[in-house]
N, C-alpha and C positions, 0 to 999 in steps of 0.2 A: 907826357903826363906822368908826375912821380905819383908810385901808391903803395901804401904800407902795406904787405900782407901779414895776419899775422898770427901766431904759429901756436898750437896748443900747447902746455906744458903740464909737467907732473906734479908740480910742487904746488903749494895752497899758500907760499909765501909771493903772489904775484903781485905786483903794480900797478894800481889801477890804469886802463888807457890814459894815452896822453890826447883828449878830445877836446877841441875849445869851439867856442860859438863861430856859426859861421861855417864850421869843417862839414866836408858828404862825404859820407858814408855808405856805404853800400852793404846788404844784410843778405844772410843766406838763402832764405825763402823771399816770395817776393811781396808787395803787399794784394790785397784783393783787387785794385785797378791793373796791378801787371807790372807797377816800376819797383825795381831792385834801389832806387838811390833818394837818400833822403838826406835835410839839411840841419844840421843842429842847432835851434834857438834857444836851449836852455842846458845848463851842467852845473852840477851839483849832486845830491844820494840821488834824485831822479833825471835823467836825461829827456829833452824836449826836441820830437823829432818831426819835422814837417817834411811827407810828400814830394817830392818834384814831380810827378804824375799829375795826381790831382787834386796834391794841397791840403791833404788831412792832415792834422795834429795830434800826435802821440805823446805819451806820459812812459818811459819802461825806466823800473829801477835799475840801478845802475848793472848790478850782478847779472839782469837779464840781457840789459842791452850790449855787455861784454859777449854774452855769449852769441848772440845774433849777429855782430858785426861779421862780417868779411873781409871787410877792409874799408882804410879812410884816406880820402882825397882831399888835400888841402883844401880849402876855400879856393885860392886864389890860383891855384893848381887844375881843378878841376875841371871850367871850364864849361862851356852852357848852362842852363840852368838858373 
């Protein structure tokens, strides 16, 4: 299983993730059911994040969900789910 981790930096000239429909993700904190990984059906200024736990559906602007990521697992890479 490849997985990006990926790495803070200094500067405020970053690039946004490179995130597409389909990709998991996995986030720092975990959600209130207890799963750390979720699957992205929407990109754009806001990111659209469903659950692999229990299926709930998120809305985080992009700026937040940069910073909540941990890391991203292809789609097709991933693997369950």
């Amino acid at each position: 299983m490849r997985c990006w981790k990926l790495r803070a930096s200094a500067g405020k000239d970053l690039m946004p993730l490179d995130v597409q429909i389909g990709d998991i993700v996995r986030t720092r904190k975990p959600h209130a059911c207890g799963g750390d990984r979720w699957r992205v059906y929407r990109v754009g200024a806001d990111i659209g994040l469903r659950c692999l736990s229990c299926d709930r559906r998120i809305m985080l602007p992009r700026r937040k969900f940069e910073r909540a990521v941990k890391a991203i697992l292809r789609g097709d890479e991933a693997g369950g789910g």
